[in-house]
C-alpha positions as CSV (number, residue, x, y, z in Angstrom):
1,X,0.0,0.0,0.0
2,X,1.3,3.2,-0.8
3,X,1.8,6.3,1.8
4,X,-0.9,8.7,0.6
5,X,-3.4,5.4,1.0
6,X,-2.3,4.8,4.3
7,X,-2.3,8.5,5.2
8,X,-5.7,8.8,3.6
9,X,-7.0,5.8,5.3
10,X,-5.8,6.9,8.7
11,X,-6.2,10.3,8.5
12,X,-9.9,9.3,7.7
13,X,-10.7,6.7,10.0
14,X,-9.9,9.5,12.5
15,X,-12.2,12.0,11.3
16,X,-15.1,9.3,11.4
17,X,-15.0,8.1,14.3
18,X,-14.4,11.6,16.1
19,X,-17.5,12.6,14.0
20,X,-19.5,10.1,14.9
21,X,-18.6,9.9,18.5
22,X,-19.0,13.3,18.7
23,X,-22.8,13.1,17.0
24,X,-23.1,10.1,19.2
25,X,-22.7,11.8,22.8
26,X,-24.9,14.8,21.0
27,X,-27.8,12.9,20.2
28,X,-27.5,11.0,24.0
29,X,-27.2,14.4,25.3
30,X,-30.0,15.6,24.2
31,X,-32.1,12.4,25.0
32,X,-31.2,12.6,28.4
33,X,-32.4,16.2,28.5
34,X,-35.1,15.8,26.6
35,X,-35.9,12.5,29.3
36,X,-35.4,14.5,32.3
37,X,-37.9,17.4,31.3
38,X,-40.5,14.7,31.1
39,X,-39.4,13.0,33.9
40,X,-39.7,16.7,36.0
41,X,-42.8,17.0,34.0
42,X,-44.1,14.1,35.0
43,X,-43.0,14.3,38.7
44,X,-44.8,17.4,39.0
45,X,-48.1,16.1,37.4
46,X,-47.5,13.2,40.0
47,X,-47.5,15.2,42.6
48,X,-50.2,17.6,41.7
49,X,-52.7,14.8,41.8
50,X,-51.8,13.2,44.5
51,X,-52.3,16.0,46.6
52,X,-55.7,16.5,45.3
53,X,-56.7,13.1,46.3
54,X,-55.1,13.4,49.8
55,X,-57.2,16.4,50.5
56,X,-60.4,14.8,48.8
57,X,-60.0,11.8,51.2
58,X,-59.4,13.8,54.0
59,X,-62.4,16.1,53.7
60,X,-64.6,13.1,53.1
61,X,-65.4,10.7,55.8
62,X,-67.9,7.7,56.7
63,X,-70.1,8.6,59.6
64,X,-67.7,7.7,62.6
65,X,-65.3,6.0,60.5
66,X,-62.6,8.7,59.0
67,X,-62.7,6.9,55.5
68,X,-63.1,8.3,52.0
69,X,-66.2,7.3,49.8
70,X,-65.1,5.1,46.6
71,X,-67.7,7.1,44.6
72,X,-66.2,10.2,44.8
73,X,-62.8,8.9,44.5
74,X,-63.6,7.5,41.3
75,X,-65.4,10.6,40.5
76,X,-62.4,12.9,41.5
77,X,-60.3,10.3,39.5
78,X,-61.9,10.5,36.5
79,X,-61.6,13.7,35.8
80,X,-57.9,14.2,36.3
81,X,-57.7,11.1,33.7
82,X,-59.8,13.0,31.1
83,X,-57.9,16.1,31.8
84,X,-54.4,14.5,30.9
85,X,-55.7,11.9,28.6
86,X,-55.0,14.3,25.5
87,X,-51.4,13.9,27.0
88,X,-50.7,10.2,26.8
89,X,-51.0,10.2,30.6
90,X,-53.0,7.3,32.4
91,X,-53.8,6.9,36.0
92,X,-54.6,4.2,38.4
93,X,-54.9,4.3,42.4
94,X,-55.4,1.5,44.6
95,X,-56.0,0.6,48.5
96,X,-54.5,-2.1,50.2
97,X,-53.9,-4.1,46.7
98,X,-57.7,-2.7,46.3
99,X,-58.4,-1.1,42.3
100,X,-60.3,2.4,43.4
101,X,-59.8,3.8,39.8
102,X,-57.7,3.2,36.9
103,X,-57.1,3.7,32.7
104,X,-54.2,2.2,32.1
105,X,-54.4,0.0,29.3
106,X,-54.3,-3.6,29.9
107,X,-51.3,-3.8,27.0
108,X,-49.1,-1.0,29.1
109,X,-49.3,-3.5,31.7
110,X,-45.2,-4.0,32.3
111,X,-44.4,-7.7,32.6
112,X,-42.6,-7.0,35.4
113,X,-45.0,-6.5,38.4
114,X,-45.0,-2.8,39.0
115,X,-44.9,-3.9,43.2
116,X,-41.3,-3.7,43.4
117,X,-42.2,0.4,42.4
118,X,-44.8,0.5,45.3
119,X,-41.8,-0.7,48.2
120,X,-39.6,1.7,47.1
121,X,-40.3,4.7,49.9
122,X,-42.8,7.9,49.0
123,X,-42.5,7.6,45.2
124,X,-40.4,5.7,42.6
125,X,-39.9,6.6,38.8
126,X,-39.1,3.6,36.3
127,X,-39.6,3.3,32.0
128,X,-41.0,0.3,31.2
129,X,-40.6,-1.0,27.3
130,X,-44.1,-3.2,26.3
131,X,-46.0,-4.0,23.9
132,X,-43.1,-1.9,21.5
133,X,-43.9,1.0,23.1
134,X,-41.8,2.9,26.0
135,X,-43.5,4.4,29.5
136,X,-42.7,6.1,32.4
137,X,-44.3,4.9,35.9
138,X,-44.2,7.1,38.9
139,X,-45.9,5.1,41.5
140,X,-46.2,6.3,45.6
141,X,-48.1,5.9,48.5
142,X,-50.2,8.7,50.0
143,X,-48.6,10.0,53.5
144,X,-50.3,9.9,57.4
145,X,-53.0,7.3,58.0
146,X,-53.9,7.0,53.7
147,X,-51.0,5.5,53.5
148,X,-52.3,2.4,52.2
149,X,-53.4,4.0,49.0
150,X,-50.6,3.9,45.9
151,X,-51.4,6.4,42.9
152,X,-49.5,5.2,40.0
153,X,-48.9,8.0,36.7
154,X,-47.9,6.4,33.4
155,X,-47.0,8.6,30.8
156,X,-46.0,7.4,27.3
157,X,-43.0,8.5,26.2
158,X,-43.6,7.7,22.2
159,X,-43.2,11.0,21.0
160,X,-40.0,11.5,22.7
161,X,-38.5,8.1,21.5
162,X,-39.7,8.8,18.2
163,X,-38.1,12.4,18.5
164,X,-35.1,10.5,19.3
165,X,-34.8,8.5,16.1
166,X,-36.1,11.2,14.1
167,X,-32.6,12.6,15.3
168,X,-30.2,10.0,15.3
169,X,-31.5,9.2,11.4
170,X,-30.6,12.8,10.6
171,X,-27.3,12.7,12.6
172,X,-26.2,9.5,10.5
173,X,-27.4,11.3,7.4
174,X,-25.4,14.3,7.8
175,X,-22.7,12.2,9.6
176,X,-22.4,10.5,5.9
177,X,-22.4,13.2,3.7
178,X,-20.0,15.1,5.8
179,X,-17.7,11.9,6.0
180,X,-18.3,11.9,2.5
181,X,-17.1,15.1,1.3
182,X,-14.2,14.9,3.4
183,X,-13.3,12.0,2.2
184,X,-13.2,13.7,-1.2
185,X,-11.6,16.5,-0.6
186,X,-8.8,14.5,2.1
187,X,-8.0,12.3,-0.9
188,X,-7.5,15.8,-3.3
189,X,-5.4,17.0,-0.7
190,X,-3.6,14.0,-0.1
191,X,-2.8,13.6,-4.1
192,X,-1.6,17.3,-4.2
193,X,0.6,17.5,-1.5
194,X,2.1,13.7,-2.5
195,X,2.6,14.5,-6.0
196,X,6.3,15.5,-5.4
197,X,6.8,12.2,-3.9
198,X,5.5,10.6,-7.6
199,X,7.4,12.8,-9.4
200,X,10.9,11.6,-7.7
201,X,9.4,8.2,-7.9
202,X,9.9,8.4,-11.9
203,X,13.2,10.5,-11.6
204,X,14.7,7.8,-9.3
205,X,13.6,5.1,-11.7
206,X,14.7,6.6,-14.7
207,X,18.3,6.6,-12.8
208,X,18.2,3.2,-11.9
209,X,17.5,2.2,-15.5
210,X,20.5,4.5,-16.1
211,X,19.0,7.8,-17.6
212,X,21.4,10.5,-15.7
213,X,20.3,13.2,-17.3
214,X,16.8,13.8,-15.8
215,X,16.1,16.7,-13.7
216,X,13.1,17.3,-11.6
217,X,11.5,20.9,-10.6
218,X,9.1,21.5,-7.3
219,X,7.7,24.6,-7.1
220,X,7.7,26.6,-3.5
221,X,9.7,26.7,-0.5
222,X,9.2,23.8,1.3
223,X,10.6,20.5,2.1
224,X,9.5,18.7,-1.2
225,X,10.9,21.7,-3.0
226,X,15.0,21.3,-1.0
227,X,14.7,17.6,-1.2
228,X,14.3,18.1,-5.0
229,X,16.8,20.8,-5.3
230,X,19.1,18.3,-3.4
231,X,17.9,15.3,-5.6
232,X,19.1,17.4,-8.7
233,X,22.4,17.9,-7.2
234,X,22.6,14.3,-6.5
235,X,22.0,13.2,-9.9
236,X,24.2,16.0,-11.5
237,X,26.9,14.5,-9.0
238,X,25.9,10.9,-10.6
239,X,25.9,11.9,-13.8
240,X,29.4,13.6,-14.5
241,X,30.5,10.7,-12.4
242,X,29.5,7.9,-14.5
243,X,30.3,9.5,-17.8
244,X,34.4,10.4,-16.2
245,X,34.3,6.4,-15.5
246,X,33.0,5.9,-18.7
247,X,35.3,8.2,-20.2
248,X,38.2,6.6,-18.1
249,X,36.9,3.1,-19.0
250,X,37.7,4.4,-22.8
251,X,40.9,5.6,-22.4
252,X,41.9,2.6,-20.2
253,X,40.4,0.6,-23.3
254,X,42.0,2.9,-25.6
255,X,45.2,2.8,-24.1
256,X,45.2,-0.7,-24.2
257,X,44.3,-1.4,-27.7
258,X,47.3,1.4,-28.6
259,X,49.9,-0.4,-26.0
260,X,49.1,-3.9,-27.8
261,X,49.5,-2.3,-30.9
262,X,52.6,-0.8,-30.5
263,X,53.8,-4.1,-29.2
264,X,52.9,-6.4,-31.8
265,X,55.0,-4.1,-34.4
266,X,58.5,-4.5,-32.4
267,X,57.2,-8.1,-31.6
268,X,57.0,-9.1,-34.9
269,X,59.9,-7.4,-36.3
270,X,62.6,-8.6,-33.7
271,X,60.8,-12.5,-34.1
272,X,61.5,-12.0,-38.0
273,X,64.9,-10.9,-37.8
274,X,66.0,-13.8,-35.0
275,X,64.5,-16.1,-37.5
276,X,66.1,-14.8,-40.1
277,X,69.5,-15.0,-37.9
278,X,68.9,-18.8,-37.2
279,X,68.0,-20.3,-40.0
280,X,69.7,-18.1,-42.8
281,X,72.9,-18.3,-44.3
282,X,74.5,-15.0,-44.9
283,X,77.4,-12.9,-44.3
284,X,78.5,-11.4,-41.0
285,X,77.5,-7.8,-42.4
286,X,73.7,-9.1,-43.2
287,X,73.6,-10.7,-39.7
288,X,75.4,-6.9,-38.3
289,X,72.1,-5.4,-40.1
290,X,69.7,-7.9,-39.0
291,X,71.0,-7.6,-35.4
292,X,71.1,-3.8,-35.0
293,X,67.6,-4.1,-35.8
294,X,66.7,-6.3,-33.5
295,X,68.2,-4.1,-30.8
296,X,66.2,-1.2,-32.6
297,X,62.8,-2.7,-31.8
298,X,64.2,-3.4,-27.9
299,X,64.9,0.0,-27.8
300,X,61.9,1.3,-28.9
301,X,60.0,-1.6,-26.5
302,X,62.1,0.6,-23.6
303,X,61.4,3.6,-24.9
304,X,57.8,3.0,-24.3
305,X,58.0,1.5,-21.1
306,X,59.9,4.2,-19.4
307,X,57.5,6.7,-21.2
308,X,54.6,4.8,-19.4
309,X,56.6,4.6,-16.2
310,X,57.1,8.3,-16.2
311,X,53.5,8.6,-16.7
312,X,52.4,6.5,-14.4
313,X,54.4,8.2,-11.8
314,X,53.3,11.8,-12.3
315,X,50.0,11.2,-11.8
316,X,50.5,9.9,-8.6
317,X,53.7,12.4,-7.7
318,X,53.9,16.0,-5.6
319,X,55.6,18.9,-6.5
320,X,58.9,20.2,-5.3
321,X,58.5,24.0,-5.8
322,X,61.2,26.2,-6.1
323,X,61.4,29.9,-7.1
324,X,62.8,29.6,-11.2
325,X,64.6,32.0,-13.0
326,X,62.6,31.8,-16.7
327,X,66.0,32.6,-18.6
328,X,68.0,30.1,-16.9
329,X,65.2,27.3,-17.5
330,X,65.3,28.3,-21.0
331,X,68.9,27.9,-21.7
332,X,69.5,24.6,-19.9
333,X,66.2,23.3,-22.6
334,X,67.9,24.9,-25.3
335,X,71.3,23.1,-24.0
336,X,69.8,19.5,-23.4
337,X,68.0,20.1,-27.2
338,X,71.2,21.3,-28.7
339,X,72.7,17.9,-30.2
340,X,68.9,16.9,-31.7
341,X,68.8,20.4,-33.2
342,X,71.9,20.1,-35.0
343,X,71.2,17.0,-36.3
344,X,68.3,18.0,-38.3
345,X,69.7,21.2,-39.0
346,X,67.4,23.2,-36.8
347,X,68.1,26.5,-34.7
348,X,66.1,27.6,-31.3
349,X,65.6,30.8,-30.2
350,X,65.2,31.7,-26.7
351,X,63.5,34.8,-25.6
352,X,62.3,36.0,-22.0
353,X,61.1,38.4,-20.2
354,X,59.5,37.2,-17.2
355,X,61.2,37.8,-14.0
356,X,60.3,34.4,-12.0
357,X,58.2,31.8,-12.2
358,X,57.1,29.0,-9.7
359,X,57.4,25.8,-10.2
360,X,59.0,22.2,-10.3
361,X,62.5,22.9,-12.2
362,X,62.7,19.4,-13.0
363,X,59.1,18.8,-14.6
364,X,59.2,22.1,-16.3
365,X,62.9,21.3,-18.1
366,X,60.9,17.7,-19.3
367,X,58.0,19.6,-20.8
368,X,59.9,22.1,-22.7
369,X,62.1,19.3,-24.2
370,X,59.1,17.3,-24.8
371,X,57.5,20.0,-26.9
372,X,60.5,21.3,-28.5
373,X,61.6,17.2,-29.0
374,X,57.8,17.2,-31.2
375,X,58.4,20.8,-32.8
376,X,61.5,19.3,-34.3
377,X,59.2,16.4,-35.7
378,X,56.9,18.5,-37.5
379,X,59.9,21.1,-38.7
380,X,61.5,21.4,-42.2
381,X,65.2,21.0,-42.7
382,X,66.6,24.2,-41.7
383,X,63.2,25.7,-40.0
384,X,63.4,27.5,-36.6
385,X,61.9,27.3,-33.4
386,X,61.2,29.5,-30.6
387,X,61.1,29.5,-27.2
388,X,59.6,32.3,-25.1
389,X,58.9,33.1,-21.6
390,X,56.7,36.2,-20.6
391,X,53.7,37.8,-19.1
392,X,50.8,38.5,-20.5
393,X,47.8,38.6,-17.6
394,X,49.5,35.4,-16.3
395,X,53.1,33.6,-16.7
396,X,53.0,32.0,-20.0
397,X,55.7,29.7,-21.7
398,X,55.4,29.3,-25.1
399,X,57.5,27.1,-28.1
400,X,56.4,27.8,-31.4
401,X,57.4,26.4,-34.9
402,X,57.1,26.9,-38.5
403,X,56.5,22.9,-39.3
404,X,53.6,21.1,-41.0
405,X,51.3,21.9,-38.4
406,X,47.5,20.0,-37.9
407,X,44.2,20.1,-38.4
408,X,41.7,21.4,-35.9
409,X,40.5,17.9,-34.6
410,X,44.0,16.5,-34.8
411,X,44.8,19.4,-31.6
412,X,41.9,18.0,-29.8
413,X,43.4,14.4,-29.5
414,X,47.0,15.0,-29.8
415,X,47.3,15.1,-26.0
416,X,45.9,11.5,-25.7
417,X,48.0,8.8,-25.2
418,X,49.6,6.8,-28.5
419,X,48.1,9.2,-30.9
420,X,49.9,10.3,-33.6
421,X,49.1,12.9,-36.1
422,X,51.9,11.0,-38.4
423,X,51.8,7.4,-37.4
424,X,54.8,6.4,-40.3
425,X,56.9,9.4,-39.6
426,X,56.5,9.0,-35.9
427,X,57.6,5.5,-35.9
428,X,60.5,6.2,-37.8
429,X,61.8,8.5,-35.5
430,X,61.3,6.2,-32.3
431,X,58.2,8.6,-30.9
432,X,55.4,6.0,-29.3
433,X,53.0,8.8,-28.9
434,X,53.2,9.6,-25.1
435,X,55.6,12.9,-25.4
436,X,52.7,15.3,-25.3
437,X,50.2,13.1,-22.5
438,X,53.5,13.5,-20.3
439,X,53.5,17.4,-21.1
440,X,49.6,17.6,-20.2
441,X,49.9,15.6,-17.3
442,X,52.9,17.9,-16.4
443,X,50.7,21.1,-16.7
444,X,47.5,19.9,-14.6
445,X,50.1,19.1,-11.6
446,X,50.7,23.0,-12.5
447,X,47.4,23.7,-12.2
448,X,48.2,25.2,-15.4
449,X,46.4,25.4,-19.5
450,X,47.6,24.0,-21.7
451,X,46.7,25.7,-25.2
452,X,47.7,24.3,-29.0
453,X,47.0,26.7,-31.9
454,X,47.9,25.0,-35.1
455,X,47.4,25.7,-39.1
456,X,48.6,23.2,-41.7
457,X,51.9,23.7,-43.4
458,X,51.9,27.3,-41.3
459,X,53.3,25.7,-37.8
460,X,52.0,24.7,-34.3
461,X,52.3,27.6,-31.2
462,X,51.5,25.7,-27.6
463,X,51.7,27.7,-24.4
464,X,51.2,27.1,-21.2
465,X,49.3,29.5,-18.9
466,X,50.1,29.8,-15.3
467,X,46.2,30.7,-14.6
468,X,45.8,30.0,-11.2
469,X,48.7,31.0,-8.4
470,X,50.3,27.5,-7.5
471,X,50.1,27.2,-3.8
472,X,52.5,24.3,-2.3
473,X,51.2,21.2,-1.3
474,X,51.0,19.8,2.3
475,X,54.4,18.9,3.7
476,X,56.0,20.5,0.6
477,X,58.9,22.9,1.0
478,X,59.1,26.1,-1.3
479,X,63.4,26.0,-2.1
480,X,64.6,29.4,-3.8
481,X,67.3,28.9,-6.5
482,X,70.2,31.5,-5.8
C-alpha cells in the first residue's frame, strides 16, 4: 500500500469516528435532556394529583369511620384522567392491593409486576418497554393514615422516543455526507501535497535504469521543493560521475588497444629478424644489419615502457617548488636540445622576459624538451623554433614552430595517449605517442592550461598558462634557487 493510502485511510478513519462519536454523545445528550424534562414533568403532574386526592380523602369521611367514599374517589379520579388523557397520561390508584380507579391499558401492563415500584419509599420513577412502546411509571403511597393508598402515573414516552430517532437518522445522514465530502476533498489534498513524492518516484527510476540526465522541478519553499533541489544535485553529481568512469573506462580501453599495438609491431619485427638469424645463411655484415635491428625494436619496446613509467608516476607524484629564474630554465632546454637540433639542422631561439616563475625545475625542463623534442618532428630541414617566456595577464611559456602543423581535430586528441598525427613518420623517428600526455599531465600538476593553436603547413604555437597561483602542497617545502 502506498503512503498517501495509508495517510488517507488513517487520517480518515480519525475523522469518522471523532465525528461520529461526537454526534453520538450529542444525540445521547439531548435524549437525556429531553428525558429528564418529562421526567420533572411528569414528577410534577404526580404530585399535583396526589395532593388533590389526599385532601379529597381527608375532607370526606364515613359517619364515625374517618374513610373516604369510593364514589367520589372514582369521581375525582376521572376527571384528572380526562384532563391528561390528550397527553398520553393514564392513571390508576389502589388501596391495600384494592383497584379504586384506573385507565391504564391492559397492554401498558409492564411484565414485570409494578410492586417492586410501590416498596420503594414515598414515590419511585421507572420506564418500562411493552408492547413496543416505552412508558414512564411514577408510583407512591399517599402519607399519614392513607397510607395504604398507591397512585401510579404512566406517561407514554412515544413521541419523545420517536423524536429520538427522528434525530439520530438525521445525525447518521449528515454524519455521511459530511464523511463523504471529506473523504473527497482529504483524498484531493492528499494527491496534491504527495505529487512531489511521484514525481521523484519516476526520476529515481529513470536513474536506476541508467538515464542521468533527468532533472526534476518542485515549485515553492518547502521541504518537497529542498529535497528536489538536493535530488538534482545528487544526480548531476551521478551523472558527471558515471560518464568520467565511462570516459576513463575508454581511455583505459583505448590505451590498451594502442599499447598492444605498439607491441605487436616491435614483436614481430625482432621475431622475424631472429629467424632470419637462425635459419639463414649469410654474411656477417647481413647478420650486423639484422641484429642492429633487433636491438632497434628493444629499444623502442624501452622507450615505451619508461615513457609509461614516467607517466604513471606523475600522476601519482607531488611537487617540489622552487622559485625559477625563466631565462636560466630556457637555456638549460635549449642546452639538453642542442645535439637533436643540430642533427636536423634546426636553430632555437630563446626569448624571456618574465622575472620568475614558480614551479617544479625538473618537470618544467621535461615539458619544454618534450614540446620542443615534437616541434622538431613537425619542422623542415633548416626551419626555426622559438622558445619564449613572458607575461601576459599570467606567466605563460610558449614554443612555437614553423613545421607542417595540424588540423583542428588533430589538436583535440593530440594530447591523448599513443596518438599520432603522423603514425609512419613517428615511428621512424622512435616517438610511441606519449611525449605530449607527459607534457599535459605535467601542466595539470601545474594547475596550469595548456593551449595548441595550429594551421597546416603554417606551424604549431603551444603555451602554457600559469592561470591559477600555484600554492604548495602539504608537507612541501618552497626552495629558492640563488
Amino acid at each position: 500500500m502506498k503512503f498517501w493510502q495509508k495517510a488517507f485511510i488513517g487520517i480518515l478513519g480519525v475523522f469518522i469516528l471523532s465525528i461520529n462519536f461526537c454526534l453520538y454523545l450529542t444525540s445521547q445528550y439531548s435524549f437525556s435532556l429531553n428525558m429528564k424534562k418529562d421526567v420533572d414533568r411528569a414528577i410534577g403532574e404526580y404530585h399535583f394529583i396526589i395532593n388533590g386526592v389526599y385532601e379529597n380523602i381527608s375532607s370526606i369521611y364515613y359517619r364515625d369511620q374517618a374513610l373516604p367514599i369510593p364514589a367520589s374517589i372514582g369521581s375525582l379520579m376521572s376527571s384528572y384522567a380526562n384532563y391528561y388523557k390528550n397527553q398520553s397520561v393514564y392513571l390508576e390508584l389502589e388501596e391495600s392491593n384494592t383497584r379504586l380507579f384506573t385507565n391504564i391499558p391492559f397492554a401498558v401492563t409492564p411484565e414485570t409486576d409494578a410492586d417492586e415500584l410501590k416498596q420503594q419509599g414515598v414515590y419511585k420513577t421507572k420506564v418500562y418497554n411493552t408492547n413496543g412502546g416505552n412508558y414512564l411509571f411514577v408510583v407512591g403511597n399517599l402519607s399519614g393514615q392513607y397510607k395504604d393508598y398507591t397512585l401510579t402515573y404512566v406517561r407514554d414516552l412515544s413521541d419523545l422516543y420517536s423524536a429520538h430517532d427522528q434525530l439520530t437518522r438525521y445525525l447518521i445522514i449528515v454524519s455521511a455526507s459530511v464523511e463523504t465530502i471529506l473523504a473527497i476533498v482529504l483524498l484531493l489534498i492528499l494527491r496534491k501535497l504527495t505529487h512531489p513524492i511521484r514525481i521523484m518516484q519516476k526520476a529515481t527510476r529513470r536513474i536506476s535504469g541508467g538515464v542521468y540526465d533527468g532533472r526534476i522541478s518542485v515549485p515553492g519553499k518547502d521541504e518537497f521543493h529542498d529535497l528536489a533541489e538536493n535530488f538534482n544535485q545528487m544526480a548531476s553529481s551521478i551523472q558527471e560521475k558515471i560518464e568520467e568512469l565511462n570516459k576513463n573506462a575508454q581511455d583505459k580501453q583505448r590505451l590498451i588497444d594502442n599499447l598492444a599495438h605498439e607491441l605487436r609491431t616491435p614483436l614481430t619485427a625482432i621475431r622475424g629478424y631472429a629467424e632470419y638469424l637462425q635459419n639463414a645463411n649469410t654474411s656477417e655484415q647481413n647478420r650486423m644489419i639484422a641484429s642492429g635491428y633487433i636491438v632497434s625494436e628493444i629499444d623502442r619496446m624501452k622507450n615505451l615502457a619508461f615513457k609509461l613509467l614516467d607517466l604513471a608516476l606523475l600522476r601519482n607524484n607531488q611537487l617540489d617548488l622552487m622559485e625559477i629564474d625563466p631565462s636560466e630554465l630556457l637555456n638549460e632546454v635549449k642546452a639538453a636540445s642542442e645535439l637533436k637540433l643540430k642533427e636536423k639542422n634546426l636553430s632555437l631561439n630563446i626569448h624571456s622576459t618574465l622575472d620568475r616563475l614558480t614551479g617544479d625545475s625538473i618537470l618544467l625542463q621535461s615539458l619544454l624538451v618534450n614540446l620542443i623534442d615534437n616541434a622538431m618532428k613537425a619542422s623542415h630541414n633548416g626551419s626555426q623554433i622559438e622558445l619564449s617566456a613572458y607575461f601576459d595577464k599570467v606567466p605563460i611559456l610558449e614554443v612555437k614552430d614553423f613545421g607542417c602543423g595540424m588540423k583542428e581535430e588533430q589538436t583535440a586528441l593530440v594530447c591523448e595517449p599513443f596518438y599520432r598525427v603522423d603514425k609512419a613518420r613517428s615511428r621512424s623517428s622512435g616517438g610511441v605517442g606519449l611525449g605530449l600526455s607527459i607534457c599535459s599531465e605535467i601542466v595539470h600538476l601545474h594547475s596550469a592550461e595548456l593551449t595548441i593553436d595550429s594551421v597546416p603547413e603554417r606551424g604549431t604555437t603551444i603555451k602554457i598558462l600559469f592561470t591559477t597561483s600555484l600554492q604548495p602542497p602539504e608537507n612541501s617545502v618552497i626552495h629558492k634557487e640563488v
